[in-house]
DRENVORO-557241 format. One line per 10 residues: number of its first residue (from 1); for each residue z negated, x negated, y negated of C-alpha. Coordinates in steps of 0.1 Angstrom, whole numbers, plus 5000, padded with zeros to 4 digits. Last residue first. Layout:
// DRENVORO-557241
NUM	Z X Y  ...
// end
This chain:
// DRENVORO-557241
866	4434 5269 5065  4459 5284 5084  4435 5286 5120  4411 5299 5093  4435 5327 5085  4448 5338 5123  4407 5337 5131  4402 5359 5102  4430 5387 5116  4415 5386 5148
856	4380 5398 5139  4395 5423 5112  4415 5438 5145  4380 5439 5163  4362 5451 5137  4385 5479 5132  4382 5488 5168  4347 5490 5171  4344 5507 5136  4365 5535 5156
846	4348 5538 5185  4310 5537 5172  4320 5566 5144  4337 5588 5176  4305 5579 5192  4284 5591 5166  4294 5621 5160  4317 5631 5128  4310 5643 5089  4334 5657 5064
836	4316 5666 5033  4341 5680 5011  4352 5700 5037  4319 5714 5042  4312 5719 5010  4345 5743 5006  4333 5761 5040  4299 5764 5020  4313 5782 4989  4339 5801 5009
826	4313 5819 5030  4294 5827 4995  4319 5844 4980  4325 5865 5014  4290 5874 5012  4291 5883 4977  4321 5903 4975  4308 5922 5011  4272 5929 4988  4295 5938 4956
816	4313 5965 4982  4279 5980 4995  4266 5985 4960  4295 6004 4955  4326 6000 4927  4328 5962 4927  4353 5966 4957  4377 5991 4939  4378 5972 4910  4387 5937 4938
806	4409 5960 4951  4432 5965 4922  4428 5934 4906  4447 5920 4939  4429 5899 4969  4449 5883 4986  4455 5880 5027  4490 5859 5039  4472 5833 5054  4432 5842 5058
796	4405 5841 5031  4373 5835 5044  4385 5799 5061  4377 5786 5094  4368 5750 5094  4373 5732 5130  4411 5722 5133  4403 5705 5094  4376 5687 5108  4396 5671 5139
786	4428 5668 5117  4406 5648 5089  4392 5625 5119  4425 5615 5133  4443 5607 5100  4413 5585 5090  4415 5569 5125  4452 5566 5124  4452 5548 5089  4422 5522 5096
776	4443 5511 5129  4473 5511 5112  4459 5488 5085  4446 5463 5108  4480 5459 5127  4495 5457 5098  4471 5427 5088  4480 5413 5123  4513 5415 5122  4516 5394 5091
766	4484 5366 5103  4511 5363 5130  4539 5360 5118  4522 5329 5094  4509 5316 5121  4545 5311 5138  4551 5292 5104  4528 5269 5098  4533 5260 5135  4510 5260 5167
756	4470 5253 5167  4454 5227 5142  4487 5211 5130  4472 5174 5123  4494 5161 5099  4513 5122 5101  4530 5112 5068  4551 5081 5069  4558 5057 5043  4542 5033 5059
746	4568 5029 5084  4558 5040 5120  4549 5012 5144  4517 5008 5138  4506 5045 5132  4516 5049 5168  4488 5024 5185  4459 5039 5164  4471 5076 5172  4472 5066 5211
736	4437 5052 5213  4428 5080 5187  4436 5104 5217  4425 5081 5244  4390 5088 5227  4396 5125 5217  4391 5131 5256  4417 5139 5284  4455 5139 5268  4478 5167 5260
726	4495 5147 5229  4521 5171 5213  4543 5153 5186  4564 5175 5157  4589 5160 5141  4606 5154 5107  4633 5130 5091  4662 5130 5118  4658 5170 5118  4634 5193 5135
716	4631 5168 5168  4608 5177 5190  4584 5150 5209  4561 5164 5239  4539 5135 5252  4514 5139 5286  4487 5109 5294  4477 5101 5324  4473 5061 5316  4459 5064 5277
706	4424 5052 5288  4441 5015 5307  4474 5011 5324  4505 5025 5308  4523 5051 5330  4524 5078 5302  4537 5109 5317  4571 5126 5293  4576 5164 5286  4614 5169 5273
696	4628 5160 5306  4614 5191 5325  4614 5186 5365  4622 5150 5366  4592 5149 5345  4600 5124 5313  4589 5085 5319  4564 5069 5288  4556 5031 5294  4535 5036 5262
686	4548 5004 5244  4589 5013 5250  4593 5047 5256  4573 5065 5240  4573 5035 5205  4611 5033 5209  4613 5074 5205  4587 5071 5177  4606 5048 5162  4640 5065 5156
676	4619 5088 5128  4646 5081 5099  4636 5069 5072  4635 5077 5034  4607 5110 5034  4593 5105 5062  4574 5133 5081  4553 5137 5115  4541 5167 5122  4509 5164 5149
666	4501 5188 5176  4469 5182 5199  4464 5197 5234  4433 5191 5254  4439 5181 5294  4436 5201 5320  4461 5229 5316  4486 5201 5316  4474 5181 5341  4475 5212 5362
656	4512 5225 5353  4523 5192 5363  4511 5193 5396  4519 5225 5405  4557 5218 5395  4554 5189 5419  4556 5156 5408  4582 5128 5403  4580 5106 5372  4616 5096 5362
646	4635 5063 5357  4633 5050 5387  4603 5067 5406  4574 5066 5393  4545 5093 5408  4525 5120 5395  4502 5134 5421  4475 5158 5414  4449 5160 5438  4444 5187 5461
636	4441 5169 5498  4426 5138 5483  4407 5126 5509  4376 5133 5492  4389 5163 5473  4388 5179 5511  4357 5162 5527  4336 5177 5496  4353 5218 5506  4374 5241 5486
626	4387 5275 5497  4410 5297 5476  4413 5333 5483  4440 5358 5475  4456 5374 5448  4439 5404 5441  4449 5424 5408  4426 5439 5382  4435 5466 5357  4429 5467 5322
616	4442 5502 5308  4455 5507 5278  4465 5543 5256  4496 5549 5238  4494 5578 5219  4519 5611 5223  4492 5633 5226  4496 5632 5264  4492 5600 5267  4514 5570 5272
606	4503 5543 5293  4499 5503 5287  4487 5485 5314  4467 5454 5304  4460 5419 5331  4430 5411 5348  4442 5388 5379  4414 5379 5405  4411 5352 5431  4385 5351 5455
596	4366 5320 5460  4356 5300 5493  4333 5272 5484  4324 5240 5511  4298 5214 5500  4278 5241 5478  4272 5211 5453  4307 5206 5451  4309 5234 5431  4288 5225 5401
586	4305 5193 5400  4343 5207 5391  4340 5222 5357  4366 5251 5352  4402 5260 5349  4422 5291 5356  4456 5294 5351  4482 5324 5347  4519 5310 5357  4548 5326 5339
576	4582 5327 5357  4612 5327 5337  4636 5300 5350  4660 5301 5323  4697 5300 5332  4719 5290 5300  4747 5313 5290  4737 5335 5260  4708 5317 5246  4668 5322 5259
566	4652 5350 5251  4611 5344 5233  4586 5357 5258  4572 5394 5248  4543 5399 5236  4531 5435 5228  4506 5442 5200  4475 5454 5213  4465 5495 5206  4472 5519 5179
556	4510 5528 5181  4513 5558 5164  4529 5540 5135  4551 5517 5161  4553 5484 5149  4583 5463 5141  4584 5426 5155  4591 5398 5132  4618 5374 5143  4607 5343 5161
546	4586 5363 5188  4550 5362 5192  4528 5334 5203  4508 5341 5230  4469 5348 5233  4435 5336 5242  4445 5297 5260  4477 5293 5250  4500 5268 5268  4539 5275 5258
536	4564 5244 5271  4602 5244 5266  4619 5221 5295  4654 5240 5287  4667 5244 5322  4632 5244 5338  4615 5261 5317  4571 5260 5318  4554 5291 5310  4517 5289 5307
526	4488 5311 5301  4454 5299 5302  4421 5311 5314  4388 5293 5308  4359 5296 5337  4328 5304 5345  4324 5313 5384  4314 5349 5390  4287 5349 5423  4256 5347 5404
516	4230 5326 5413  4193 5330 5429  4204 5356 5458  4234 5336 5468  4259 5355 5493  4289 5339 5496  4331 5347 5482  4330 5331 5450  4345 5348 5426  4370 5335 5403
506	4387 5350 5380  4417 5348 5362  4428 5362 5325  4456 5382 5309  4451 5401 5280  4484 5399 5257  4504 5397 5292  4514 5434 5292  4523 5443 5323  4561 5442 5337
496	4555 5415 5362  4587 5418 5382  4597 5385 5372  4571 5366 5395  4536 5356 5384  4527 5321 5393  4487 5319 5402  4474 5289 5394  4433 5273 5397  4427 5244 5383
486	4392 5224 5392  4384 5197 5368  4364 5169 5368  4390 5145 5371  4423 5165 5381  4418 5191 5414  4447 5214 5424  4445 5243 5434  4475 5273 5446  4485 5310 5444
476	4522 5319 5447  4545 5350 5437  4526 5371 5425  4538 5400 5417  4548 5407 5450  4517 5420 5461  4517 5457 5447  4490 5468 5423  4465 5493 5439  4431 5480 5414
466	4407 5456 5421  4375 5469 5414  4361 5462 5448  4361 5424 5437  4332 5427 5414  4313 5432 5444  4324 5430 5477  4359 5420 5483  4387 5454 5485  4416 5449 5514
456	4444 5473 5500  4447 5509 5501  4462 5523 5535  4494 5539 5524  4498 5573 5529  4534 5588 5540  4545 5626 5530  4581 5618 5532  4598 5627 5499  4597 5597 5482
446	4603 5592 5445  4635 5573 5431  4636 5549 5400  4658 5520 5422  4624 5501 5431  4610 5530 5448  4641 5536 5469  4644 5497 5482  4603 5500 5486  4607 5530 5511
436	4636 5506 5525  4608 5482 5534  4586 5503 5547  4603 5522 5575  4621 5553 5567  4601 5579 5586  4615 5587 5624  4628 5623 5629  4617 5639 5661  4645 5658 5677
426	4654 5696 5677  4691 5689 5676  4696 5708 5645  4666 5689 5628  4674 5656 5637  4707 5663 5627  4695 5672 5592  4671 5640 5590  4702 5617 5600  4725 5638 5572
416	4698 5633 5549  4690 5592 5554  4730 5591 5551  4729 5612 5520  4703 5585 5505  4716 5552 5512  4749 5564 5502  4738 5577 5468  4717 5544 5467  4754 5525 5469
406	4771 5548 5442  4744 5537 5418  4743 5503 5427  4782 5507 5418  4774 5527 5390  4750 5500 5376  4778 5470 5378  4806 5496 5363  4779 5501 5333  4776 5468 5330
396	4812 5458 5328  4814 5488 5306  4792 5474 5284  4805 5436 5281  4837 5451 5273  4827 5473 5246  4806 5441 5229  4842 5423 5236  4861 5448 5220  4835 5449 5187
386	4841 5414 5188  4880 5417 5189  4873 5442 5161  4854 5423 5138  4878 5392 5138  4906 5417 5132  4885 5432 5103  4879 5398 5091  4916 5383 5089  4928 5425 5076
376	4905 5424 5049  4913 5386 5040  4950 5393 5040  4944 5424 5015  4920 5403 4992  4948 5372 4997  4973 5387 4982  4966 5393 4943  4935 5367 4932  4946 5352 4965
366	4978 5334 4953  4983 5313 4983  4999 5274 4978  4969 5262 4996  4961 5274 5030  4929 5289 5041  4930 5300 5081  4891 5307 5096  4894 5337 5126  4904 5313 5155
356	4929 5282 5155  4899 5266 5135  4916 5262 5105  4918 5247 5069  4951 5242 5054  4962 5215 5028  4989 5207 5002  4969 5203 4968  4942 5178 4980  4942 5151 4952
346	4963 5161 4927  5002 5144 4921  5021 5167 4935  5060 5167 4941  5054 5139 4968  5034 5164 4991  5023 5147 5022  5003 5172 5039  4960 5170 5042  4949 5191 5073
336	4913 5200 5075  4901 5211 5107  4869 5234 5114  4836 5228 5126  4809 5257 5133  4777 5262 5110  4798 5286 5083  4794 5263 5053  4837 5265 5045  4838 5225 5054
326	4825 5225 5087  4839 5188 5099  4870 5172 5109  4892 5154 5089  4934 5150 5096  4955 5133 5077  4988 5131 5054  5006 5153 5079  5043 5156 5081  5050 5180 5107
316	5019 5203 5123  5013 5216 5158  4994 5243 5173  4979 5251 5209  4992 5224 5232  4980 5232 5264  4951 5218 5289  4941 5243 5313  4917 5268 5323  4903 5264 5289
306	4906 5232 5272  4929 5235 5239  4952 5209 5226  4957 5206 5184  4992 5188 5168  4997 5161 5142  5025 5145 5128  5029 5114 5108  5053 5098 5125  5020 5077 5142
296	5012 5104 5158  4973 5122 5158  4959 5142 5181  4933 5164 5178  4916 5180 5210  4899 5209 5205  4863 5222 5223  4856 5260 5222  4826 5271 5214  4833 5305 5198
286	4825 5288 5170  4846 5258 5171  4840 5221 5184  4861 5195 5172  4872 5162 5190  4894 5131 5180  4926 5113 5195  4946 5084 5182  4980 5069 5182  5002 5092 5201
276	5038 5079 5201  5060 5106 5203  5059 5142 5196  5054 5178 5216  5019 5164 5241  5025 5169 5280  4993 5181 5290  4972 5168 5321  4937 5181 5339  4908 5167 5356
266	4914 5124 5360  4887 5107 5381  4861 5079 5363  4835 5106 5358  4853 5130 5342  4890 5120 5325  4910 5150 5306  4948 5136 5301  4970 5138 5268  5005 5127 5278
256	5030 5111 5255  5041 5085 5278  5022 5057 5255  4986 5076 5266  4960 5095 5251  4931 5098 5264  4903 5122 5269  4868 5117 5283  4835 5127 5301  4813 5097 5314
246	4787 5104 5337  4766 5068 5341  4742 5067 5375  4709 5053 5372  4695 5088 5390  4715 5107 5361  4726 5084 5331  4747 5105 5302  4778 5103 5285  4798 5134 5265
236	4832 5135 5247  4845 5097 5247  4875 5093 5227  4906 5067 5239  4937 5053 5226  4968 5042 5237  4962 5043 5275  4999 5029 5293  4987 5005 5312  4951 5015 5323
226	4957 5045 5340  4961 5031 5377  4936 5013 5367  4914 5047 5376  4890 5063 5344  4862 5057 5325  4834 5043 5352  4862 5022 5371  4869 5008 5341  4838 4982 5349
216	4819 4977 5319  4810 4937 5309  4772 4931 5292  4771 4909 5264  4737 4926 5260  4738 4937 5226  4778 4943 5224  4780 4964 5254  4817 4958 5263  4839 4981 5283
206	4872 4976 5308  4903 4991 5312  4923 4973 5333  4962 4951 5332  4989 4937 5359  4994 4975 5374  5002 4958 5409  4974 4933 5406  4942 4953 5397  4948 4982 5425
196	4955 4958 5448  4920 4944 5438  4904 4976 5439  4916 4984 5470  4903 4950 5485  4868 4953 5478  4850 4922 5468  4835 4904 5493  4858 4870 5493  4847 4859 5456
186	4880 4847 5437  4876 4879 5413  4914 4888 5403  4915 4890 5365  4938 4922 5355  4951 4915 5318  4930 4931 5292  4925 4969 5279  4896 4977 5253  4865 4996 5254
176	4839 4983 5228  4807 4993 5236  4773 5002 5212  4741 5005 5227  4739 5001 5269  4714 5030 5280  4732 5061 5264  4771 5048 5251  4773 5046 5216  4810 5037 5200
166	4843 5024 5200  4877 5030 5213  4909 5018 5224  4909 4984 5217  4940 4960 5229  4957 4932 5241  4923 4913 5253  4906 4879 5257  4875 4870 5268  4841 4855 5255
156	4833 4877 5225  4836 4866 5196  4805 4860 5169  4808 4863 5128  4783 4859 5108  4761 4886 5085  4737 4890 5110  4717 4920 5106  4746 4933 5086  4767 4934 5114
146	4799 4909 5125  4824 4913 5151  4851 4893 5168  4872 4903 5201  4903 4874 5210  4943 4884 5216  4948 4865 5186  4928 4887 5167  4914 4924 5170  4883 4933 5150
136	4849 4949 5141  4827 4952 5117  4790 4960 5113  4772 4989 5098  4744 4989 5118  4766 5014 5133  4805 5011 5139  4833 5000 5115  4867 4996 5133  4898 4970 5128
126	4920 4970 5162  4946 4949 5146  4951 4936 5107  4926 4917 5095  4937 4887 5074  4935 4849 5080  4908 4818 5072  4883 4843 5066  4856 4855 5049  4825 4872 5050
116	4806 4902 5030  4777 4919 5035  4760 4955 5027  4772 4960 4992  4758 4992 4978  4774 5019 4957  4757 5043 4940  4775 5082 4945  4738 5091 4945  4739 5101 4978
106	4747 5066 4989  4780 5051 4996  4778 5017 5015  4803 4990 5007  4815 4962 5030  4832 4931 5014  4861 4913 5032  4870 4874 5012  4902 4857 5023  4905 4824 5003
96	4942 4804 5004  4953 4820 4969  4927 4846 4962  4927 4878 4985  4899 4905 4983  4897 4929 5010  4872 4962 5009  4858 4975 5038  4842 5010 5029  4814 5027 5039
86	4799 5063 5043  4763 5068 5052  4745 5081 5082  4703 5076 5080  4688 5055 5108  4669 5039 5078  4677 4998 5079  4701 5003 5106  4727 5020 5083  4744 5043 5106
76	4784 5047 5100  4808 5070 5086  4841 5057 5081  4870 5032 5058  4895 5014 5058  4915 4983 5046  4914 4989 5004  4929 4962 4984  4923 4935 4960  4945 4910 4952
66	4928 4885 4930  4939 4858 4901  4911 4877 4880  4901 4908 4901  4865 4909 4894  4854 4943 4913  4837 4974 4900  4827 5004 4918  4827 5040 4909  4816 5072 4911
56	4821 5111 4914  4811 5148 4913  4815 5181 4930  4854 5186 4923  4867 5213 4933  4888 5224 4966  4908 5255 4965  4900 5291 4982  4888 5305 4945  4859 5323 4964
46	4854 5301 4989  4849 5268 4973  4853 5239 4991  4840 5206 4981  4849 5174 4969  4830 5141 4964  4853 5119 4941  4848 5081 4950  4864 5056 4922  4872 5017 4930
36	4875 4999 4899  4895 4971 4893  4885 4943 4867  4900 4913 4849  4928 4938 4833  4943 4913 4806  4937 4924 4768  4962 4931 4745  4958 4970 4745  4921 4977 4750
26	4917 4989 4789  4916 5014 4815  4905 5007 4846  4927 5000 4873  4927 5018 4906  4917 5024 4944  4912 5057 4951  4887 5071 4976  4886 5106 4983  4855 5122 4999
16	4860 5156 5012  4829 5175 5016  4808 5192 5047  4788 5167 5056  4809 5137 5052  4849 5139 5052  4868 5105 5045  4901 5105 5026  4919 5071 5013  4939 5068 4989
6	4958 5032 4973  4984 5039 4945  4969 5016 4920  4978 4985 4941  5005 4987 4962  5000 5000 5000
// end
């Protein structure tokens, strides 16, 4: 490019950056000694459908016997703060002196000069910027690099024809991939396929780790079959299961062919419309939907959908570039396309923004007349394929539930026609046995057999109250022992429809002692551990509510309900909840061998017949636990947590019983100009922290000492705030592991204790609660002016006056002024009473009970705030 017309475009959340190389101007006589180079940040603005300018800067060079000039430019991560800036590698030629300078672009549209190095001869092959922000290039068939950390430059010690991509792979840092000529190994074991393989095709893929120095096989990427005629390269998803790297990529290749790569083995081909494909980059849609962009180096461009198959979806001629990122603010990504237009001289006049789904902006539109029409018709199409989907979705259930349907129908008419026969033929009929009796009970359907179930096995004591609640809701009962601590689980199944605001176990031993009594003290927890997600709840009274505030019913005047949060459209949740019991160990052991019932109390809701909802708390048997000296002395029930590879290995029960067993502490973690990378490094590295293999987002300390046992939760809000759950035994190892974190966070961190769940959840909750409060107070007023209203009976009826007439008539006789004066009278003290409303006692003790209860709950929401 000449000098003055240099442009570059660059897309950064959500605006287009546009570099421009220039002169400044200058007083007429005197020589130019400067060049600027000037940054516009431009966004979109949806209601004038044209890009405007947000703001701009600049950058001054000395360009005195100089050629400056603009190589390229990206987004990298600046190492100092984890934080993703923009940067540009400038060039500056004097005479025999090569000097490359790399900028940073900050917020403030300040530039920042990294590093800069020079050479002996210019950069022209293979040149990418990648995170630290460090260089890198193609010369003489030989690999170079430099980072700020640095700031000289190192090879690497082979040689290669080519890079085709660059960037983060999980467990080996930054990788170059490039193509080289096949080296045969001279060592007599290797396997002979491969090197066949290696010498007819004459070239391989291969990967660099540029921290270790560590070589990549190409088998990981893709066969060698492939490796001769790749192009360019773009990996789409990595990962490290069991030790083992997945690796999910496209390529583009030199015969025009775009091919889908998983895990080293090619998955799908598409013939591409132009020739020579020279790079490939991603975009994710709405609808989730993952694009291919290709670019040519003709200057075309064209977009390749993965669905069932790969196929070109839309093409473009005589593109300037292509950026990719959610310029119109609607939290999907969407493509920019820049056209070469030599008959404009503004910056991003030709362009179109689409998705290939409901976004298409194009410039050249008049939409203060056009567009209103075209944009009514855009969004009502997009509203009615959703509105066809939602309609699609519901007959598909209601096809599912007539199908079900169709089959009870079956069940039930051949049951009938059996019984009829029966009948006819004078034959006994036998009773549907119990299994189908459940089958027809489940689908909404009462029996008609006159069958009586024997009631189930009732303890002595407090276990007789356990109420008729069939078995299989629960699902499993088990004990483990951790420290001092006996924990007791019972895992619900999904058919638990009760109300799990007031759930609780019990445990009861099973002996007779005359001098103690038989209800063991314990604290009940409820916890619901994810599998597919590895979300953990633990709440020892209550659970919190949902994310969106819930509406409550005005007649409702019992318990909220709590419902657990829904999990996205398309991810299986395991959604078991497990109730647990935990209490001190020693007193037990004492008995040397204990045999406890176990007891689930749990709320059932029912509707009344004046329309209220009233709650029951029923009781539900689970089974017996027994629990002997030799039994925790060999270790029978103790919790097992194991390291293997890269994991810790346990059983579901396992974890679930450190868990409950431990105290739980929530800390937010902010910074205000650094990213929070090190408390990652700090888990993983100094705390010898391995996730569960059965949810990766809780992770077991393996470090030896207090902290070893130890159970992390880290969640990410954004790069710059977090939120840290330490479930550890005492508040010793606690500040053991506080003292050891604070040294490896910057100092400008601020760590907060969150005293039990979110600002925010609390928030919700003190809400509902104050409602909760004022129904209560509302209903019982309502309730108690009905009652007294029901009991007054009035002297003067509906529809009964007295006229002037009468009332002359009335006054008349001694007899009438007496009936005047009673009825007077009547009114008088009926108009007291209602004045004066009174009620019994007990009605007074019920209601002030339950207002003292909701005020009870309310304050304990504030000073958990406080």
């Amino acid at each position: 490019m000449l000098l003055g017309e240099q442009e570059q475009f660059l897309s950064y959340s959500g605006e287009v950056l546009v570099f421009q190389l220039s002169k400044p101007k200058h007083v007429e006589g005197a020589a130019a000694k400067t060049m600027n180079l000037c940054v516009r940040r431009m966004a979109f603005n949806r209601e004038t459908k044209m890009f405007v300018q947000k703001s701009s800067g600049a950058f001054s060079m000395h360009a005195s016997h100089s050629k400056i000039e603009m190589i390229c430019c990206s987004c990298t991560t600046d190492s100092r703060t984890g934080i993703i800036l923009p940067c540009v590698l400038m060039k500056k030629k004097k005479r025999n002196s090569i000097k490359y300078l790399l900028l940073l672009l900050h917020s403030s549209n300040q530039f920042e000069q990294s590093f800069h190095f020079q050479l002996d001869y210019e950069l022209k092959e293979d040149i990418r910027l990648f995170a630290g922000p460090s260089v890198l290039w193609r010369h003489a068939n030989k690999l170079f690099y430099i980072s700020s950390n640095t700031c000289m430059v190192q090879s690497a010690p082979f040689q290669l024809s080519s890079v085709v991509w660059t960037g983060e792979i999980v467990g080996e840092g930054t990788v170059v991939l490039g193509i080289r000529t096949a080296c045969l190994p001279e060592t007599e074991d290797t396997d002979e396929l491969s090197i066949s393989d290696r010498a007819i095709w004459g070239s391989e893929l291969f990967g660099y780790a540029i921290q270790t120095q560590k070589i990549l096989t190409g088998t990981y990427f893709m066969p060698h079959a492939y490796s001769r005629v790749v192009s360019s390269v773009y990996i789409c998803k990595n990962e490290r299961l069991k030790k083992q790297l997945r690796i999910s990529l496209v390529a583009v290749t030199h015969k025009n062919q775009l091919i889908w790569f998983q895990n080293g083995l090619p998955k799908g081909v598409c013939e591409l419309p132009f020739e020579k494909p020279c790079s490939v980059k991603t975009a994710v849609t709405r609808s989730n939907d993952l694009l291919f962009i290709v670019s040519f180096a003709c200057g075309n461009s064209c977009v390749v959908q993965r669905r069932d198959s790969l196929q070109v979806a839309s093409k473009w001629q005589k593109v300037k570039s292509v950026l990719v990122d959610d310029f119109i603010g609607s939290g999907s990504e969407q493509l920019l396309l820049l056209f070469k237009d030599d008959s404009n001289t503004e910056v991003l006049s030709t362009f179109k923004i689409t998705d290939l789904e409901g976004v298409n902006y194009a410039s050249g539109v008049n939409y203060k007349h056009d567009v209103p029409a075209a944009e009514g018709l855009q969004e009502n199409g997009f509203l009615t394929v959703q509105a066809l989907e939602t309609r699609l979705q519901a007959g598909f259930t209601s096809v599912r539930e007539l199908q079900q349907h169709l089959k009870l129908k079956k069940k039930v008419i051949l049951e009938s026609c059996r019984a009829l026969i029966n009948l006819v033929e004078e034959r006994p009929h036998i009773l549907p046995n119990a299994k189908e009796k459940t089958f027809f009970c489940k689908e909404g359907l009462v029996s008609l057999w006159d069958d009586v179930e024997n009631p189930p096995h009732s303890l002595r004591k407090e276990t007789s109250l356990a109420s008729k609640v069939p078995d299989h809701f629960t699902e499993k009962l088990w004990q483990r022992v951790v420290g001092d601590s006996l924990v007791v689980g019972v895992k619900l199944t999904e058919s638990f429809s009760l109300s799990l605001s007031d759930v609780s176990l019990s445990l009861v031993m099973d002996q007779d002692f005359s001098s103690i009594s038989p209800i063991i003290k314990c604290q009940s927890k409820i916890i619901k551990l994810n599998k597919a997600f590895s979300a953990l709840e633990v709440s020892s009274c209550q659970i919190e509510p949902l994310p969106k505030r819930m509406k409550l019913d005005f007649y409702n005047k019992n318990d909220l309900k709590v419902e657990f949060p829904k999990r996205p459209s398309g991810v299986q949740q395991d959604r078991a909840k497990t109730v647990i019991a935990v209490t001190s160990l020693s007193p037990l052991l004492a008995f040397h061998r204990v045999c406890c019932a176990v007891l689930l109390h749990a709320k059932k809701q029912k509707h009344g017949s004046d329309g209220l909802q009233e709650s029951k708390m029923v009781t539900i048997l689970c089974g017996k636990i027994l629990l002997s000296l030799e039994d925790i002395s060999n270790g029978r029930f103790s919790a097992k947590m194991l390291r293997d590879n890269s994991y810790c290995t346990g059983a579901m029960e396992d974890i679930l019983a450190v868990l409950a067993a431990s105290v739980r502490f929530s800390f937010q973690i902010m910074s205000s100009d650094c990213t929070l990378t090190p408390v990652n490094s700090w888990l993983l590295g100094e705390m010898e922290c391995t996730p569960f293999k059965e949810c990766h987002d809780n992770i077991f300390c393996h470090k030896a000492g207090d902290v070893y046992g130890t159970v992390f939760n880290w969640s990410l809000k954004n790069p710059f705030e977090g939120v840290l759950t330490i479930f550890c035994r005492n508040l010793t190892v606690l500040f053991q592991c506080l003292h050891s974190l604070t040294r490896v966070l910057p100092p400008s961190c601020d760590v907060k204790l969150l005293r039990s769940g979110r600002k925010g959840v609390l928030t919700e909750q003190l809400a509902l609660a104050l409602e909760k409060e004022m129904l209560i107070l509302k209903s019982s007023f309502f309730s108690k002016e009905s009652k007294t209203e029901n009991s007054l009976t009035w002297g003067n009826e509906a529809g009964k006056k007295i006229d002037n007439a009468s009332l002359a008539s009335l006054l008349d006789t001694v007899e009438g002024v007496q009936q005047f004066r009673k009825k007077f009278q009547n009114e008088q003290e009926q108009s007291v009473l209602c004045m004066n409303q009174r009620m019994n006692g007990a009605l007074y003790q019920k209601i002030a009970l339950k207002i003292a209860e909701a005020q009870l709950s309310s304050d304990m929401i504030v000073w958990r705030l406080s």
